[in-house]
PANU-588227 format. One record per residue (C-alpha): residue in one letter; x, y, z. Coordinates in nm, 2 decimals. Example, Ala and Ser with C-alpha at 12.3 -4.5 7.8 and 13.67 -1.06 7.14 Angstrom:
<torlos>
[torlo "a",[1.23,-0.45,0.78]]
[torlo "s",[1.37,-0.11,0.71]]
</torlos>
This chain:
<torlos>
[torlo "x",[7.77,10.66,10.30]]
[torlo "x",[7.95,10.29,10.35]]
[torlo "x",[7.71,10.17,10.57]]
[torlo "x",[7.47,10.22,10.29]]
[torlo "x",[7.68,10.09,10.03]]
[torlo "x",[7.82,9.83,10.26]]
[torlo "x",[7.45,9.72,10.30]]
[torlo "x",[7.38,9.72,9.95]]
[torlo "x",[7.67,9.51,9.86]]
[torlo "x",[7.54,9.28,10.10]]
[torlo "x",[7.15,9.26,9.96]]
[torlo "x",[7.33,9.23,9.65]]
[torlo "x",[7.62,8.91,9.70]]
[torlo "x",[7.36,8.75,9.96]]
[torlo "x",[7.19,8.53,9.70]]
[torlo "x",[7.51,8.47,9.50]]
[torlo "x",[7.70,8.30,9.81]]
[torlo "x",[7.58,8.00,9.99]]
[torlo "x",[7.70,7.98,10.36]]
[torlo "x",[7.76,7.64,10.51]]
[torlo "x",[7.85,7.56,10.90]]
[torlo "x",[8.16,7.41,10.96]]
[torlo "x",[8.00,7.09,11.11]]
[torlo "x",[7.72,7.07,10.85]]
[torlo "x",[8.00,6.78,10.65]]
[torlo "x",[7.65,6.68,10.46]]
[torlo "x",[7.60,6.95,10.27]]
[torlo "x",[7.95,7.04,10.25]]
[torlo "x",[7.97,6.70,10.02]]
[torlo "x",[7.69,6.80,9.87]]
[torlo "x",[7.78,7.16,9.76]]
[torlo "x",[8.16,7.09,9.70]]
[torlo "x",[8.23,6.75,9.63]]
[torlo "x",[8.39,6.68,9.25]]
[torlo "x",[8.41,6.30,9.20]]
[torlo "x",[8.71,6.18,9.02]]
[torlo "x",[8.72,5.93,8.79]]
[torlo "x",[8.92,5.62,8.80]]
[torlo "x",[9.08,5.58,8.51]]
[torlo "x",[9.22,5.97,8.60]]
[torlo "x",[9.33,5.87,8.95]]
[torlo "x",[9.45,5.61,8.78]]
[torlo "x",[9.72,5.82,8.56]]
[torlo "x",[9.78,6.07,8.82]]
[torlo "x",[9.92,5.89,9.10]]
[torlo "x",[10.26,5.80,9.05]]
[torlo "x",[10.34,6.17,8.92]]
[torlo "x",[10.12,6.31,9.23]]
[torlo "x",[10.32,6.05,9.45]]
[torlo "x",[10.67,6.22,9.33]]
[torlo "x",[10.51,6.60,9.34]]
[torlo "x",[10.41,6.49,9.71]]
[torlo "x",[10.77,6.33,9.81]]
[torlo "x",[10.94,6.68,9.63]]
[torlo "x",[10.71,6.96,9.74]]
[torlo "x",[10.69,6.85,10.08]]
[torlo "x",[11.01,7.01,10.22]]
[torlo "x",[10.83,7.33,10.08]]
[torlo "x",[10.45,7.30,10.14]]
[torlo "x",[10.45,7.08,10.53]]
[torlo "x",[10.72,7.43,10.68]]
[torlo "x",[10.47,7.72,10.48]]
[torlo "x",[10.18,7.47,10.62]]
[torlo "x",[10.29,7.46,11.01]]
[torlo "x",[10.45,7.85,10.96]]
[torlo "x",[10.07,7.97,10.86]]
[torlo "x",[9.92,7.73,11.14]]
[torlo "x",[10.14,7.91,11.40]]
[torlo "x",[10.08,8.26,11.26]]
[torlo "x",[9.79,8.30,11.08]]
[torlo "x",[9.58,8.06,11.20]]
[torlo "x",[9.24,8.21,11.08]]
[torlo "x",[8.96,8.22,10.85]]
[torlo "x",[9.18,8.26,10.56]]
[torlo "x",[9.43,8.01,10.64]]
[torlo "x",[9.41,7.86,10.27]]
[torlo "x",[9.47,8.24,10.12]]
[torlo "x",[9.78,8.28,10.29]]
[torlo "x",[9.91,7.93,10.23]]
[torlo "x",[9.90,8.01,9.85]]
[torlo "x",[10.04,8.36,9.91]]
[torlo "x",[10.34,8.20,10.09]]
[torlo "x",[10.36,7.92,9.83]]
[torlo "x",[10.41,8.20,9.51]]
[torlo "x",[10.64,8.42,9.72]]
[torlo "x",[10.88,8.07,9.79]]
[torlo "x",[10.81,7.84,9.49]]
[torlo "x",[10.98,8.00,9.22]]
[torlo "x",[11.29,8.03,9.45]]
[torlo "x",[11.20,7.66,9.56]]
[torlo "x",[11.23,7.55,9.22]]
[torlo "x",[11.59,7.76,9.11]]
[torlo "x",[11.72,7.57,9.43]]
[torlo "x",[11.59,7.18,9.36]]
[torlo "x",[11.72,7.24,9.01]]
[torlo "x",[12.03,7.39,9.10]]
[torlo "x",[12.05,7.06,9.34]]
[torlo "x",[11.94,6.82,9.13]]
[torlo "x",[12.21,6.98,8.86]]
[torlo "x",[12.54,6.96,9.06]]
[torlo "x",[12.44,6.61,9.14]]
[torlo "x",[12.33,6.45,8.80]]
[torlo "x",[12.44,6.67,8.54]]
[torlo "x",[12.23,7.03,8.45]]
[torlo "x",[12.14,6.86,8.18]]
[torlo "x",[11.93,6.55,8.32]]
[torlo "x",[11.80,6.78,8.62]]
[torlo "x",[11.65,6.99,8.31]]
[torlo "x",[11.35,6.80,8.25]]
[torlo "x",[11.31,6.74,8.60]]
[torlo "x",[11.28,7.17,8.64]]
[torlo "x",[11.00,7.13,8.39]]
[torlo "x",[10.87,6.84,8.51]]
[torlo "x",[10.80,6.98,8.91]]
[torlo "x",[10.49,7.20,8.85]]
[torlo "x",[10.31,6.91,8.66]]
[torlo "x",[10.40,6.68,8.97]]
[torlo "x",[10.24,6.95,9.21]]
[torlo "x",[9.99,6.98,8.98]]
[torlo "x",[9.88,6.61,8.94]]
[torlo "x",[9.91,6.64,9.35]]
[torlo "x",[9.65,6.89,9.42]]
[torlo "x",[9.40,6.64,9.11]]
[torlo "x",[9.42,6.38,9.34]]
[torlo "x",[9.45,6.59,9.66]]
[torlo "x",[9.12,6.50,9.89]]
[torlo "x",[8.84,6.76,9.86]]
[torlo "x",[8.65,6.73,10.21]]
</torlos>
């Protein structure tokens, strides 16, 4: 009974799903590549800069963490898993910093202003 569904979900998704080799960069860039344009670069890189410089104590230890343990097909899967289990908790702590040294107040906009810089991070962020 799976096999056969198994088999039909495969005759099924086999034509929706385009499978390229890991060497084959050519049609990697061809199939994936989003060009940006640069007037948008443009705007985006000083807040992508500061999202880079404040994210990286969080993002460069999940990075190496998943490299050492779950180094596999779905390393970019677990990345984000690890990233929404620690970023809200991430973000209470660089507040809560960035409050007992300037003032809760001026570290306000800088809680809402975080998720835009990560944001404008991954825009810019190469593709390939």
């Amino acid at each position: 009974m799976f096999l056969s569904f198994n088999e039909q979900l495969k005759q099924r998704l086999e034509p929706l799903v385009f499978a390229i080799e890991p060497n084959d960069k050519a049609t990697l860039h061809k199939k994936l590549f989003v060009q940006q344009s640069v007037s948008k670069r443009m705007v985006l890189a000083i807040p992508a800069f500061a999202g880079f410089v404040m994210h990286a104590p969080l993002y460069l230890p999940i990075k190496a963490i998943n490299q050492k343990y779950f180094n596999n097909d779905h390393f970019d899967s677990t990345v984000v898993a690890l990233l929404m289990l620690c970023y809200p908790i991430y973000l209470i702590l660089f507040w809560m910093l960035a409050g007992f040294l300037f003032g809760f107040l001026v570290a306000l906009p800088l809680f809402l202003l975080l998720p835009f810089s990560a944001w404008c991070c991954v825009q810019l962020k190469r593709q390939i």
